[in-house]
C-alpha positions, 0 to 999 in steps of 0.5 A: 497545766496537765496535773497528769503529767505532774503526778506521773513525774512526782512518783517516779522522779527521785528525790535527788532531782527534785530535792535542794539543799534546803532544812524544812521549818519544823513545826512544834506542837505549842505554837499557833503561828510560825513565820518562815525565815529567809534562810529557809527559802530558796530561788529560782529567777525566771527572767524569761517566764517559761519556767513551769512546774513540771520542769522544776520536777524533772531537770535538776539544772534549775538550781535554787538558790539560798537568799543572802538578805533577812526579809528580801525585796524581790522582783527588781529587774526580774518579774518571774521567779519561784520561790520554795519552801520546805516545812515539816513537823508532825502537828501538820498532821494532827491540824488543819494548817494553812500557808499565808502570803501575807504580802498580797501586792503581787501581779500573779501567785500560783501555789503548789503542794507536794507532801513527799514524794506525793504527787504535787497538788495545785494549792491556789492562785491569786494576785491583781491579775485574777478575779479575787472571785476565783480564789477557794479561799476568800480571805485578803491575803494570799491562803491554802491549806497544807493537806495530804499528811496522815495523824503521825506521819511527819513527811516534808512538805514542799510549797512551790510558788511561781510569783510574776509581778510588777511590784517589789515584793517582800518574801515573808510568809508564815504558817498558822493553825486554822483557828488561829487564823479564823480568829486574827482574820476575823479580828483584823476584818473587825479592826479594818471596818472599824477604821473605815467605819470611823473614816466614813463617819468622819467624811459625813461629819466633814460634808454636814460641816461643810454645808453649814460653815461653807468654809474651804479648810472643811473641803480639803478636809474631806478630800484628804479623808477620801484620799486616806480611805484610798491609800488605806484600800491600796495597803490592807488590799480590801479594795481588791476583794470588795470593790474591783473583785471582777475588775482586778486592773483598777488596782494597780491604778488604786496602788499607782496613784493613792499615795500620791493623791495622799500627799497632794491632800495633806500638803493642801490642808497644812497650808490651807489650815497654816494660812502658808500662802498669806504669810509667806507667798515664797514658802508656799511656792517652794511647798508646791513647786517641790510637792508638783515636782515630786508627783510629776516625776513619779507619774511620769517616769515611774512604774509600778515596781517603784514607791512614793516614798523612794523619791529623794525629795518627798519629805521636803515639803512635809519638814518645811511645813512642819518647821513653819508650824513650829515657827508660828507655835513659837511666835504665839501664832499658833496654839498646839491643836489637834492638827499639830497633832495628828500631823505629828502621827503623820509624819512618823508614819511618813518617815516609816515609809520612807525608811522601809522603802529604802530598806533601812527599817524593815519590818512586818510588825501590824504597828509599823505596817499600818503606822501611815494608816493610823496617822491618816485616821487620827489626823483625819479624827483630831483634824474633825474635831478641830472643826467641830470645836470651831463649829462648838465655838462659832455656835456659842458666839452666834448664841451669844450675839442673839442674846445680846440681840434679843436684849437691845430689842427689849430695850427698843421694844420699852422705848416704842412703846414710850414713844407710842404713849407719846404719840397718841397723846400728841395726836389727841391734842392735835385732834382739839387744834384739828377741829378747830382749824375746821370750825375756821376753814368752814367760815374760811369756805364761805368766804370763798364761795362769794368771791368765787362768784367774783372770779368767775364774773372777772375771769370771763374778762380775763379770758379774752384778754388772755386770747390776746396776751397768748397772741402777743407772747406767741409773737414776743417768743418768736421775736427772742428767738430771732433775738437768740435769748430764750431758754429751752422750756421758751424753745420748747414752746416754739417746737413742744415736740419731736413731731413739730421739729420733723414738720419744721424741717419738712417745710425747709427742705421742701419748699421750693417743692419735692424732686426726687434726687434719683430720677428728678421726678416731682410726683411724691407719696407718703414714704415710711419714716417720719415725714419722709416723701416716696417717688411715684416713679423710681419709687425712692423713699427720701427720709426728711433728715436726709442732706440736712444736719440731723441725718443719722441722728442718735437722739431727740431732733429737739435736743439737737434743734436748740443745740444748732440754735444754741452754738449758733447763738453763741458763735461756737463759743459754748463748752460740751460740758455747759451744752450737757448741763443744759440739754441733760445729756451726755457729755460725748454726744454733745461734743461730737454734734457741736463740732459737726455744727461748728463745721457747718457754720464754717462752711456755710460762712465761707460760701456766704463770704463771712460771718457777719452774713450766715448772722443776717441769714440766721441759725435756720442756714445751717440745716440745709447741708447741700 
């Protein structure tokens, strides 16, 4: 801006060009604040943006006009316009005054001064398009001083003001004397960090709550604290002074999507806390299809000139869980709690937003501003100390419990204790009888020395006839093999184990002599595997399960020995249930080797011509596949 050229036009332009039809404010000498009506405002739409200072100065075709409407909303359709104000009133002069902008959503402000016929003065520029950093004066809202007036003079003073913004904005300002000011500001500032305060020491107490209890209500509810600190930040414009000074974007984004995270929090607490979803699953969806609906809606087809709270819908989902708690307080279902409470707070401040977004009830009152904030305080404060009364109340009852468990272990303690008497006096009986029973085993043991002098002269007999009845029972074992009556520990006894089996099958397969089925060569070495035989020529590793009925098989070649011995015994008529008893194995791996046995002895009885020869022949025909 060349300030120059500003001065050089406004001492030589003359009133006239300059000059609306407008009366100042006037100024009385016993007030510290007066607000500035909106008949004492005039506008100027700038739909193109190009509008500057020095053209309002020298072209009187830039006509203002008055506003029709108390309190207007403006910026719907147009983000550029001027606003100006006309004050007057000889206590200017005699005080240091400051013009507020109270409302400070605003995108882009830029204030001029014009004492007179002075030359205009630059006052301030504010708004989320600036570094809050570069303002003179580090305050939330929008100030400058009025200066340039003399003690006495009672000139008209004219403020200029170029807003360019995205939101709707409301025209309200007001001039304060400077101690005036300073102390509502620094009440207001101690009143905002008493909120906050309390809204953080509520979040500490949530979280402590949550690492003791681990319950999901105390979850949603620091998470709607969070989300109240948020929208508190968006409303009071403290975030844009303290957390995104040098980043001024990330407040559109805080006022974009802190109501709506606002509203998702509560919806999510009430029917966590109404237990919605348990009671009635067609309530809940319609709370969450509606409560989705309304935030899709305004993220996705909304901008930032358009509120929350315009949406037709929005308070559906709130009466309907109020309505429900209604009906569960009526029911006996529900006792009138602190959440009923502070949820009531909740949607007074609701309903109070919703009004002024649809211009119904506007006004500038700090009790209906913040009329949402305080219900987000005293419902996150009523809400804590529901749960520091559950902790109070699961506290008393666990105290409770431990007494009672520490009485039932007295009592236990006093029982031992008798049994303990009990006990040792059984067990000093026991000793008496103990010694005794030794004084016999002593005479008992002698006894036993003599005949086994006896035993051992009887068991050098025994021994050779043992030698013998171990040869006999060796034959009679062989013999009731072949007779199919043994049972698995007799089976056992011809093949005790895995490595017997592999030899068994090994002198089968290859008594003829070995010939490699590759080459046909008869030369062989020890091959890798159980018993398996490597050609010395073509170098062919045979195992020893190879062409028999054991190939690939997925459990012990013993089990599968007496299976084969087994269904060959019973001519295939034994269930896989009665071989798992048997064999202690599963049911399906029985099943499957069976039916490949009954197969075999199908086949081998159809070379052989009939049964009653693979029965002469016996069940070692059926190992040999090929």
């Amino acid at each position: 801006m060349n300030y120059y050229l500003l001065i050089f036009l406004s001492l030589f332009l003359t009133t006239n060009s300059i000059g609306q039809n407008l009366t100042p404010v006037e100024i009385p000498f016993y007030e510290d604040v007066v607000y500035v009506p909106s008949s004492k405002i005039l506008l100027l739409e700038d739909p193109e943006n190009n509008i500057e200072i020095s053209d309002i100065l020298t072209d009187p075709n830039h006509l203002f006009q008055t506003p029709q409407k108390d309190m207007l909303l403006f910026s719907k359709g147009v983000k550029s316009y001027w606003v100006k104000v006309q004050i007057q009133g000889k206590p200017l002069g005699m005080d240091q005054w400051f013009f507020e902008v109270p409302d400070s959503h605003v995108g882009s402000v830029k204030a001029y001064v014009q004492v007179g016929k002075k030359p205009v003065i630059y006052a301030e520029t504010g708004g989320y398009d600036h570094d809050f950093d570069k303002r003179k004066f580090k305050h939330k809202n929008i100030i400058f001083p009025i200066t340039g007036l003399e003690s006495g003079e009672d000139e008209v003073i004219t403020v200029y003001l170029k807003y360019n913004s995205e939101f709707n904005n409301v025209l309200f300002y007001k001039m304060s004397r400077a101690n005036h000011l300073f102390t509502y500001s620094i009440t207001e500032y101690m009143l905002l960090g008493t909120n906050y305060g309390i809204l953080i020491c509520l979040i500490l107490a949530t979280v402590l709550l949550l690492l003791t209890l681990r319950d999901k209500d105390i979850l949603l509810l620091t998470g709607f604290l969070i989300a109240s600190i948020c929208v508190d930040l968006s409303e009071d414009n403290l975030a844009a002074q303290y957390l995104f000074a040098n980043q001024p974007y990330w407040n559109y984004i805080l006022m974009r999507y802190s109501s709506t995270l606002s509203m998702l929090s509560i919806v999510a607490l009430s029917v966590s806390v109404l237990k919605i979803r348990k009671k009635s699953f067609k309530t809940y969806v319609t709370i969450w299809g509606i409560t989705l609906l309304n935030t899709l809606y305004f993220i996705v087809f909304k901008s930032f000139n358009d509120s929350l709270w315009q949406l037709p819908t929005f308070l559906v989902p709130f009466i309907i869980i109020l309505f429900y708690m209604l009906l569960d307080i009526k029911r006996s279902e529900v006792k009138v709690t602190y959440f009923f409470l502070g949820y009531l707070v909740i949607m007074i401040g609701l309903s109070l937003q919703v009004l002024r977004a649809y211009e119904i009830f506007i006004s500038h009152a700090i009790v209906v501003v913040y009329s949402y904030n305080v219900g987000l305080l005293l419902t996150g404060l009523f809400m804590t100390l529901g749960q520091f009364q559950r902790f109070k109340i699961l506290k008393e009852e666990k105290e409770q419990a431990q007494g009672q468990l520490i009485k039932d272990l007295q009592v236990r303690e006093k029982i031992i204790e008798e049994k303990v008497e009990e006990r040792t006096e059984e067990i000093a009986k026991q000793k008496e009888i103990i010694a005794l029973k030794n004084d016999e085993l002593q005479w008992v043991n002698d006894q036993l020395n003599e005949h086994r002098k006896q035993i051992q002269e009887m068991n050098a007999q025994l021994k050779v006839e043992n030698e013998q009845l171990h040869e006999d029972v060796e034959q009679l074992e062989s013999a009731r093999v072949l007779m199919q009556e043994v049972t698995f520990d007799e089976f056992e006894k011809m093949f005790p184990s895995d490595e017997s089996c592999y030899t068994y099958l090994e002198e089968i397969k290859w008594k003829n002599g070995f010939q490699c089925k590759k080459c046909g060569n008869d030369t062989y070495a020890k091959g890798a595997g159980v018993n398996s035989r490597r050609c010395k020529k073509c170098n062919y590793n045979e195992s020893v399960t190879a062409g028999t009925l054991f190939h690939r098989l997925h459990f012990p070649i013993q089990k599968a020995f007496y299976m084969v011995f087994i269904v060959f015994a019973k001519d295939g008529d034994i269930s896989s249930t009665k071989l798992s008893e048997i064999l202690e194995m599963r049911q399906n791996t029985c099943w499957k080797f069976s039916k490949k046995i009954k197969e075999t002895m199908q086949e081998k009885a159809e070379q052989l011509g009939s049964k009653e020869k693979l029965k002469h022949k016996g069940w070692e025909e059926l190992i040999l596949k090929d």
